[in-house]
C-alpha positions in Angstrom: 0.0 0.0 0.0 1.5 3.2 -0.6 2.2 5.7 2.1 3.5 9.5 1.8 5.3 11.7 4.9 5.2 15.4 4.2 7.4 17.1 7.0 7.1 21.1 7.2 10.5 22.7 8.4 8.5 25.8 10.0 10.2 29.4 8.6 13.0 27.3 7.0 12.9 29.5 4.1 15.3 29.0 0.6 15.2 32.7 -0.5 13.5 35.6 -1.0 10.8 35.3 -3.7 10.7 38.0 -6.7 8.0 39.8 -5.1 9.9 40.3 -1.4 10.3 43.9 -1.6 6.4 44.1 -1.7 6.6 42.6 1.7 9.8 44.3 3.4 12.2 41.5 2.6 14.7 42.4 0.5 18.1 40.1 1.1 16.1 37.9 3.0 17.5 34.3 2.8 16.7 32.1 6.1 18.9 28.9 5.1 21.6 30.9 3.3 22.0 33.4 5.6 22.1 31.0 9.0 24.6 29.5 7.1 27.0 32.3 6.7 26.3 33.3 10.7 27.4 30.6 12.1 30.5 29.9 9.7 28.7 27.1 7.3 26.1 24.7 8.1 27.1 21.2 9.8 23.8 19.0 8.7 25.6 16.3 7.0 22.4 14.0 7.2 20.9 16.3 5.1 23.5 17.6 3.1 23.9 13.9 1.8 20.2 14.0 1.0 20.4 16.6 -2.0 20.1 20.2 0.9 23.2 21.9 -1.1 21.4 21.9 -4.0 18.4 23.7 -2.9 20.5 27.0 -3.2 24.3 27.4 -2.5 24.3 26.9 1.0 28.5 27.6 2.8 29.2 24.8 4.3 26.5 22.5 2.7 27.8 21.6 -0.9 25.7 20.1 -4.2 25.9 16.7 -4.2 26.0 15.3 -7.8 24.7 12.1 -6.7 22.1 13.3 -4.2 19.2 10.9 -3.9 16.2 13.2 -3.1 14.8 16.0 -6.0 16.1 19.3 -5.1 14.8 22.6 -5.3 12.7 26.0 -4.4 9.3 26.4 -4.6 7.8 29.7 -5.7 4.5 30.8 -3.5 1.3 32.1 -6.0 -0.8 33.4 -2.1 -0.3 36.8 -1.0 1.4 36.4 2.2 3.8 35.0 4.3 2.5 33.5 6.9 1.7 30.1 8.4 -1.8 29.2 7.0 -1.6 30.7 3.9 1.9 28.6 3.2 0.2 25.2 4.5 -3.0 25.6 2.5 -1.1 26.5 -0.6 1.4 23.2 -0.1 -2.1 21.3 -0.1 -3.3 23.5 -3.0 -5.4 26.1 -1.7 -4.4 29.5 -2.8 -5.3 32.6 -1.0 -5.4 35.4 -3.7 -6.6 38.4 -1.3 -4.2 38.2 1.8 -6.0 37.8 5.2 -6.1 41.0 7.3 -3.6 42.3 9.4 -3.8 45.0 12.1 -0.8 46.8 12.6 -2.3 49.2 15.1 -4.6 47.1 17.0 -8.4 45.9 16.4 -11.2 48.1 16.0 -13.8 48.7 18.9 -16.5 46.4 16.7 -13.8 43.6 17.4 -13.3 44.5 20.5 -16.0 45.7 22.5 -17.9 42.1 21.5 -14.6 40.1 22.4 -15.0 41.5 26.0 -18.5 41.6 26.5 -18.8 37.9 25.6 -15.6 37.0 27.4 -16.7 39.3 30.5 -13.0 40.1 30.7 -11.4 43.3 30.0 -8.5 44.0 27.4 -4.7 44.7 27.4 -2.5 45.7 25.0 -4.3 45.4 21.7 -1.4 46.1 19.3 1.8 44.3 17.4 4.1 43.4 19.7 6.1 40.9 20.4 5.0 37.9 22.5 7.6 37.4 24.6 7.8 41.0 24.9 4.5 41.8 25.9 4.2 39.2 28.8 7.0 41.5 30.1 5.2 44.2 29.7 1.9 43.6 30.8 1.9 40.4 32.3 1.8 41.6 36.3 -1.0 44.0 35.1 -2.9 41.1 33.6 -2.3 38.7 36.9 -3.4 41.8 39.5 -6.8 42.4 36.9 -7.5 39.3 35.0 -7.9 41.5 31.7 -6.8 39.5 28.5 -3.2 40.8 26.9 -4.1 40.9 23.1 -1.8 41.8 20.3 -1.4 41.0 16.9 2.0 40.6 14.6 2.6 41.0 11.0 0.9 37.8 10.3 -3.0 37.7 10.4 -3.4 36.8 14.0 -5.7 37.8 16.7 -3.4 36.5 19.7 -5.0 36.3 23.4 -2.2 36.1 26.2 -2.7 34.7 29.9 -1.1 33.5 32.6 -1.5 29.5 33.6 -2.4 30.4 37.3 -4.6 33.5 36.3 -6.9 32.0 34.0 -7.4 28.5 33.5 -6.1 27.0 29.8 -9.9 26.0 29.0 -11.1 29.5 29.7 -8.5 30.8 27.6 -9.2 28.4 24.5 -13.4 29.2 25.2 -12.3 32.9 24.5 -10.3 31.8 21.4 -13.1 30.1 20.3 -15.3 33.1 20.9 -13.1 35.8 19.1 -13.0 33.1 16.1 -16.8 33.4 15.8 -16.4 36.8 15.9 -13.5 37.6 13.3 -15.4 36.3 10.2 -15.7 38.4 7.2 -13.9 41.2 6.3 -12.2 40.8 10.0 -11.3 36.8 9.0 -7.9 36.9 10.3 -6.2 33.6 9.4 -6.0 32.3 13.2 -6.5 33.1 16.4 -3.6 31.9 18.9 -3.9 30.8 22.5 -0.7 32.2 24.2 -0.7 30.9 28.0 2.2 31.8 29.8 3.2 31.2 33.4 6.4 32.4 35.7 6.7 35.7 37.9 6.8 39.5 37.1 10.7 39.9 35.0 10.5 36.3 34.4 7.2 35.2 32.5 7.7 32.2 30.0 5.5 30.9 27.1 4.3 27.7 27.8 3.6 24.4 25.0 0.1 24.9 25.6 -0.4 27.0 22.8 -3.7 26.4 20.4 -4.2 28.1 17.4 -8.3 28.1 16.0 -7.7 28.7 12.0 -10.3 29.2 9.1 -11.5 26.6 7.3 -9.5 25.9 3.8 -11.8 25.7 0.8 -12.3 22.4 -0.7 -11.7 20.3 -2.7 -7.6 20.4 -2.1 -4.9 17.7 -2.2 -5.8 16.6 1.5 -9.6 15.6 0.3 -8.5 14.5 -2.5 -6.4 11.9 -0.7 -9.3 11.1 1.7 -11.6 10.6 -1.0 -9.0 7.9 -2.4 -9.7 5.8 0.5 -6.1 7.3 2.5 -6.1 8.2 6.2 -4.2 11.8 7.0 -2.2 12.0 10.8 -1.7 15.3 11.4 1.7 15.6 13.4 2.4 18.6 15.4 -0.3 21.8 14.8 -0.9 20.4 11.2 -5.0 19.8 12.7 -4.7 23.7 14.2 -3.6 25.1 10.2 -6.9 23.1 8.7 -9.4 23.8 11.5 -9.5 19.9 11.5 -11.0 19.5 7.9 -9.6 16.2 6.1 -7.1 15.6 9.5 -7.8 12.1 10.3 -6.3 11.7 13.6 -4.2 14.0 14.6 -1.0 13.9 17.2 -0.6 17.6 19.1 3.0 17.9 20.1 5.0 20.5 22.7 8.2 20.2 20.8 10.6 19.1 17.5 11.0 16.0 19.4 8.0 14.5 20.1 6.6 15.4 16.9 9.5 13.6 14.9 9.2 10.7 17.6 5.8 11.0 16.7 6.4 10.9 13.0 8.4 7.4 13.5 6.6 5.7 15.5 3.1 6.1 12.7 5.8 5.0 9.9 6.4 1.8 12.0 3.2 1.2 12.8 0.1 2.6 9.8 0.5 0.3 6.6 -1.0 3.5 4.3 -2.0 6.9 3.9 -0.3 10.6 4.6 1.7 11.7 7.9 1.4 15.6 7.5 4.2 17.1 10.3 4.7 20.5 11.1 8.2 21.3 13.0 7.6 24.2 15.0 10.7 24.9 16.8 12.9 26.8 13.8 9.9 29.7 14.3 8.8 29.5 16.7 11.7 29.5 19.1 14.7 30.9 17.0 13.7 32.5 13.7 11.6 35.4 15.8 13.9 35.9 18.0 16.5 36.3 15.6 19.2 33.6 16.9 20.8 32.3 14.0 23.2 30.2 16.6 20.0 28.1 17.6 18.0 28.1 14.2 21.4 26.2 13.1 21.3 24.1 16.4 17.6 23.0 16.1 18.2 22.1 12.3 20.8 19.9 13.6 18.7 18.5 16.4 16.5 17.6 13.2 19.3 16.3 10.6 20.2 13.8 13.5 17.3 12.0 13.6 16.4 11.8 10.0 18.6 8.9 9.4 16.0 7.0 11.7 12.8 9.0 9.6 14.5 7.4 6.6 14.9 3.9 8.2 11.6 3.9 8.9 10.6 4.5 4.9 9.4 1.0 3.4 10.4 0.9 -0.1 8.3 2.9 -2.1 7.2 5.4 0.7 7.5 9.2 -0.6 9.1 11.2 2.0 8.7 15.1 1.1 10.8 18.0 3.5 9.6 21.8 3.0 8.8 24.6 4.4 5.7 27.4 5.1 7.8 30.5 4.9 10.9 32.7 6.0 12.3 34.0 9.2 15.3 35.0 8.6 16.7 35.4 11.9 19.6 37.1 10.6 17.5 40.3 9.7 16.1 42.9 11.7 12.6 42.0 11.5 11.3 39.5 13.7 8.5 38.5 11.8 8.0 36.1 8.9 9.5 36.9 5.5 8.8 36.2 2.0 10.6 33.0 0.7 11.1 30.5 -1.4 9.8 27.1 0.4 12.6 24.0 0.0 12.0 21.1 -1.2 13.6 17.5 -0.9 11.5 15.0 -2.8 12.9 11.3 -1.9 11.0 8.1 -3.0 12.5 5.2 -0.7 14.6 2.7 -3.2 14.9 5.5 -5.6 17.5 7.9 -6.7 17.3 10.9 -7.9 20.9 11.5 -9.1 20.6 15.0 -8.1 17.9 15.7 -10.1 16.6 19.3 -9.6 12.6 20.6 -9.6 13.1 24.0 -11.6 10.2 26.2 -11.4 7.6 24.9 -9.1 5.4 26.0 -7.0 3.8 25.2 -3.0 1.0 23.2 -4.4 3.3 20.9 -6.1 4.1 19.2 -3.1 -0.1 18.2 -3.1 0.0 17.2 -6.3 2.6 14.8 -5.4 1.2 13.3 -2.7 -1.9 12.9 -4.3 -0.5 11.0 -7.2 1.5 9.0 -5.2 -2.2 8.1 -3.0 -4.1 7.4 -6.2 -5.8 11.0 -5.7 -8.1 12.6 -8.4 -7.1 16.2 -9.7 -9.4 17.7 -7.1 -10.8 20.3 -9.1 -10.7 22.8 -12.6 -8.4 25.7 -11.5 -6.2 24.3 -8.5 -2.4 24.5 -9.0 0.5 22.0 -8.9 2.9 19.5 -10.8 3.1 16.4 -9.3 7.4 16.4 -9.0 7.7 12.3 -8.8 5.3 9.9 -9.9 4.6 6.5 -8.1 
């Protein structure tokens, strides 16, 4: 039976796409410029599997040989953020970017939030999140108001502390600003942010729960449901789709569990699609602009993949991207506009460093449709499959 493994390398982005100076990102390059800051890459798991010939990469040469398809992959959705680069890798394109609020919501956003919530509001502004625990977090623990902010992604984010309000009071009032942010408000998620520690010393916890749109359908996920596949959702791949064509779905609080996780279903389902999301490159490093650990956490990853790999049966189609940038070498702490990566690798093939030129996100659907028996969901959807079965 044929099986498929797409793993998502959150913010590992291969360049900056033509249209980056639209966004603010000239020069930005997340792999090629974490490369140069920390004096070349040492990844020599995935070096071997084709990485150098993404894009020149110091420290991470071509490889000739290289048994996985190589290459970049050019976004068609306006925006660079998490949703709109999962739904496109599944085929779903997002021509009008989702909203953004660079100086806060509007009272008709707020005013319902906290009337429904019957708590009052903090903040309400970009910031950043570890910042604005700092900031605010002692004021939130003496009134029990909310601390909302937003980013340059389309985010309605809701902070508060473990011991303040309780997590299922905070995911209730996700769930309630999600009802209300629909139309022209439909912001692409809405993040639960709990934190806990004392005032000077608040922390982020892995509790965090993000309550997305729903992705139009049909797509390359449906399409491999509709062929009879199962989809696992690794990681906050069930958070990105709302839960629509997500099987069963594995929640993770870090890299590795959810690559633990991603084993142990390759040893154990005998078909279907493990769809992984890697958080840690983002989340963790790229925002907070540490090159040093965006390198390190790739390397935590490159050390297990020889055991992702043993776990292929021959056959399997094991696909590595990305969402998005975050260069963490720029001054912005936000996401930038990139190129995804791609390694392609079906297990008892080789590639001989074959190369992907010119594709796009939604090739990686395509792919794993073909390689599921999937239909062409639909007149107007995007993608090349880049190996056949």
């Amino acid at each position: 039976m044929p099986r498929a493994c797409v793993i998502v390398l959150d913010a590992v982005g291969a360049g900056e796409l033509p249209d980056a100076a639209e966004y603010g990102d000239e020069g930005s390059d997340t792999l090629g410029n974490v490369a140069r800051a920390v004096g070349g890459l040492d990844l020599p798991n995935l070096e071997a599997l084709g990485l150098g010939n993404v894009e020149p990469l110091e420290g991470c040469p071509p490889q000739s040989g290289a048994p996985a398809v190589a290459g970049r992959l050019v976004e068609r959705s306006k925006g660079k953020d998490t949703t709109t680069g999962h739904w496109e890798l599944m085929g779903v394109v997002t021509p009008v970017p989702f909203p953004t609020y660079p100086h806060g919501f509007p009272d008709e956003v707020i005013d319902p939030f906290m009337n429904r919530t019957g708590r009052g509001v903090l903040g309400n502004k970009a910031a950043s999140g570890t910042e604005i625990i700092q900031e605010l977090g002692e004021e939130h623990q003496a009134t029990g108001k909310w601390i909302v902010y937003t980013s340059a992604d389309s985010v309605f984010q809701i902070a508060a502390h473990e011991d303040t309000v309780p997590l299922e009071e905070l995911y209730d009032a996700c769930r309630t600003a999600r009802e209300i942010l629909t139309g022209r408000h439909a912001v692409g998620r809405v993040i639960a942010r709990p934190f806990t520690g004392t005032p000077g010393a608040y922390a982020r916890t892995p509790n965090r729960h993000d309550f997305s749109l729903e992705p139009r359908r049909p797509n390359y996920l449906s399409a491999v449901r509709d062929a009879g596949n199962t989809v696992y959702g690794v990681g906050k791949i069930h958070d990105i789709f709302a839960g629509c064509d997500i099987d069963e779905s594995s929640p993770t609080k870090s890299n590795v569990e959810g690559i633990t996780r991603t084993i142990e279903l390759l040893q154990q389902i005998d078909a279907g699609l493990v769809f992984v999301n890697l958080v840690e490159t983002d989340m963790l490093w790229g925002h907070r602009n540490d090159p040093v650990n965006f390198h390190r956490c790739l390397q935590d990853f490159d050390r297990r993949l020889p055991d992702i790999l043993e776990a292929l049966r021959p056959g399997d189609l094991l696909v590595l991207t990305s969402d998005h940038g975050c260069d963490p070498t720029t001054p912005s702490t936000d996401h930038s506009r990139e190129h995804a990566l791609l390694l392609a690798y079906a297990a008892g093939r080789n590639a001989a460093g074959k190369t992907h030129e010119e594709g796009e996100f939604a090739d990686v659907g395509a792919t794993v449709s073909s390689w599921l028996g999937g239909k062409q969901p639909g007149r107007g959807i995007p993608g090349t499959p880049i190996l056949t079965p």
